[in-house]
N, C-alpha and C positions, 0 to 999 in steps of 0.2 A: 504494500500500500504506500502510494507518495505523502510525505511532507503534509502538513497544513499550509494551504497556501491564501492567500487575500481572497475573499469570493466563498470560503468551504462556510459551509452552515455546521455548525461545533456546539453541544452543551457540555457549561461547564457545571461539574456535580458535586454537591459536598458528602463528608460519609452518613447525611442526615439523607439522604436519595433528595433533596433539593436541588432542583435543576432551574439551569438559566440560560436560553438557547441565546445566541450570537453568531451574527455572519461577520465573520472575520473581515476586518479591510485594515491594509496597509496605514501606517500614522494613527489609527483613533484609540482610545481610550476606554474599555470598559470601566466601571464604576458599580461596588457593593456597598451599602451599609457605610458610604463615605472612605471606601479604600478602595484602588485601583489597578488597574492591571493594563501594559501596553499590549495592541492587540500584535505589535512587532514582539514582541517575548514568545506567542504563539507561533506565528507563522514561521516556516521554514522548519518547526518539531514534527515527531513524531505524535499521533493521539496517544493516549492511555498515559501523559506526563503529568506528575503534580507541579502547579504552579500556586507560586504564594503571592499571596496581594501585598498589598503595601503597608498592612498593618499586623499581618502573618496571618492571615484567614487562609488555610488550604484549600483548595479546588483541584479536581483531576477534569481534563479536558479532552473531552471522545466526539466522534463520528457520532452522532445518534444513530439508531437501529431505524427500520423502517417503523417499528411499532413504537418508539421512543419520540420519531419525529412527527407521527401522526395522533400523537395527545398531546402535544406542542403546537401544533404548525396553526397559522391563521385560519382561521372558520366563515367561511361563507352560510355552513348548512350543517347540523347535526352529522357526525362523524360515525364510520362503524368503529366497534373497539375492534383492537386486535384480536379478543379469542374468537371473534368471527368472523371477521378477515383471514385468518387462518384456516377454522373450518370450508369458507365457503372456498379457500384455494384446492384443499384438499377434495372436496364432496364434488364439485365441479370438475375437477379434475384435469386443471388449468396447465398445461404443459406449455415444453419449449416448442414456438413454431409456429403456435394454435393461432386462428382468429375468433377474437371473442368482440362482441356486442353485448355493450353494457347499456345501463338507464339509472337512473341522473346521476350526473358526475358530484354532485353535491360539491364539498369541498378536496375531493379527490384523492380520499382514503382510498377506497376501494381502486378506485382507477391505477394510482401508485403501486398498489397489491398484483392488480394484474398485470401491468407493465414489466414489473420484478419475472413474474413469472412466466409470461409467451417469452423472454429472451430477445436476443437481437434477430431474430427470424419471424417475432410471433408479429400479431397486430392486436392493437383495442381499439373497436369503433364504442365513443362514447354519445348519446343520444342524450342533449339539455336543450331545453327551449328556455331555459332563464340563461338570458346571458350573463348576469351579474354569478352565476354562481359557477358557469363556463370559466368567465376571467379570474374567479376567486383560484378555482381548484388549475387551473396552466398554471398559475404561477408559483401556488405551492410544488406541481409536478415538475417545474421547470428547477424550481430551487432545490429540488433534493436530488433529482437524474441530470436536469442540463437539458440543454433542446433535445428534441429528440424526432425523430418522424414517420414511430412506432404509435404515434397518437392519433386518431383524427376524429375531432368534435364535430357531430353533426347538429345542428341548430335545429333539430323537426321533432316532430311529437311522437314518438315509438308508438304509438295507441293508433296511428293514423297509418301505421306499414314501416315495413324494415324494409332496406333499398337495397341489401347485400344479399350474394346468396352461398350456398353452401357452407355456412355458418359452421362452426365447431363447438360453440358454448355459446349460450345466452346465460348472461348475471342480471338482473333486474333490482334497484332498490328505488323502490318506486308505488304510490301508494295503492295503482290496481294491475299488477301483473298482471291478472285474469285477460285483461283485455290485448295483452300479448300473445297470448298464447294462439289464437289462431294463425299470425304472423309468426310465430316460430317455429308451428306446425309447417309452416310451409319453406320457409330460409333455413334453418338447423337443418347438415346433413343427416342423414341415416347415423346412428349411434351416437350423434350429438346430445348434449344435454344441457336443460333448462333449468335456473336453479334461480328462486326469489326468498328476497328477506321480507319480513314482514313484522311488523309489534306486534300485532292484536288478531284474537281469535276467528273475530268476523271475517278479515282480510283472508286468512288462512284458511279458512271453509270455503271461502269463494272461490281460490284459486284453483285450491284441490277440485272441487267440484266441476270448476270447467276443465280441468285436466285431463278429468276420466270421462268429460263426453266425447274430449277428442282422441279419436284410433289412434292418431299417430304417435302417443305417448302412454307408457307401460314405466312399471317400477316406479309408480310414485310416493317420495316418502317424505316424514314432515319431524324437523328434532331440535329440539333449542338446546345449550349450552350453559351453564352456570358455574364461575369461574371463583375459586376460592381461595385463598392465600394461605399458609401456615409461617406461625412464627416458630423458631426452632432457635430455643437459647439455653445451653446445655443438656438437663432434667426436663426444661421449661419447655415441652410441645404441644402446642394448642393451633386452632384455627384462629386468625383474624377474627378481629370482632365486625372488620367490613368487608362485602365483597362486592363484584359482577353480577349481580345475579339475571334474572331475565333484561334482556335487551334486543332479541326479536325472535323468527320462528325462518328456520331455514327449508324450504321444502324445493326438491328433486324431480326431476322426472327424466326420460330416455327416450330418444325419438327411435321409432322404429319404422321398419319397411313390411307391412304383410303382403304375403301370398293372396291370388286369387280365392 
């Protein structure tokens, strides 16, 4: 991995896990608690270094992870956490190469997630007809990858038709998937797979329900996540007193081809 250079997005973290994200530039000055740090002491390091302020306040200074940068990063639109970000990389089954079609880019968690994972060969078509929340999430996307031209935001309404075809995955975070799914029925190749998040039960009946009136989709499942921390200090192992708990309902399906 190179240097920290002018330009890298960096959080710097104390051993309290308090984090304080900063984009490095040449000459300027961060500032704690009235002690400071030249953002030249950073650049040209290696991450993972402690650096000490000006009144001896330690800080270690890293790369944030994608799921590090994405509970940090500017907010256009309510964010997925990471444990579902995860899940749906996994359940979707988001590989190197893949083209996937997603829906709304919000402030482009999700889109950053997919981007990670189709690689330099995949693509994500992203579908926002807000464009305020289009400009919000580029720029977060652009500030953690850099340009890229593995992205292409389409400005139209996914509910009104998808314009790509042979599809590999459809992601949806969106509040009536149900209304996709005719249009993925028909864009998703054969073994592709649809996969919506969702809060609320209603939503979730819905979806399901027009899932199974369309043939072209079998295997549909429906699973939410609940993510829990342990503290672990010696003798002392217990669970957090806070967690993750529901934050939406991930449901599945597989496009298929039948026989006469």
């Amino acid at each position: 991995m190179r240097p920290l250079a002018s330009g890298d997005i960096i959080h710097l973290v104390n051993l309290k896990d308090q984090t304080y994200p900063l984009t490095l530039k040449a000459g300027a000055t961060f500032q704690f608690n009235g002690e400071k740090l030249a953002h030249n002491d950073l650049i040209g390091q290696e991450e993972g270094r402690e650096v000490v302020l000006s009144r001896g306040s330690r800080l270690f200074a890293i790369r944030p992870t994608l799921a590090e940068f994405t509970l940090h990063m500017p907010r256009g639109a309510q964010i997925l956490y990471p444990k579902d970000l995860a899940l749906i990389l996994m359940w979707a089954d988001i590989y190197p190469g893949a083209t996937v079609v997603e829906a709304g880019i919000g402030s482009g968690a999700l889109t950053l997630a997919l981007l990670q994972a189709v690689g330099e060969k995949g693509k994500v078509i992203s579908y926002e007809i807000r464009e305020d929340f289009a400009r919000r999430a580029a720029k977060n996307i652009e500030a953690y990858l850099g340009p890229t031209d593995r992205l292409c935001i389409q400005p139209n309404n996914i509910y009104q038709g998808i314009a790509e075809d042979a599809i590999d995955r459809i992601v949806l975070d969106l509040p009536e998937p149900h209304q996709v799914v005719p249009h993925a029925a028909l864009k998703l190749r054969d073994g592709g797979i649809f996969l919506s998040f969702l809060p609320t039960v209603p939503q979730v009946e819905r979806v399901v329900e027009v899932l199974r009136q369309e043939p072209a989709f079998e295997w549909i499942s429906t699973f939410e996540t609940l993510l829990r921390g342990w503290n672990i200090d010696g003798r002392s192992v217990r669970p957090d007193h806070r967690m993750v708990a529901h934050s939406g309902f991930i449901t599945t399906a597989r496009k298929v081809k039948r026989g006469p």
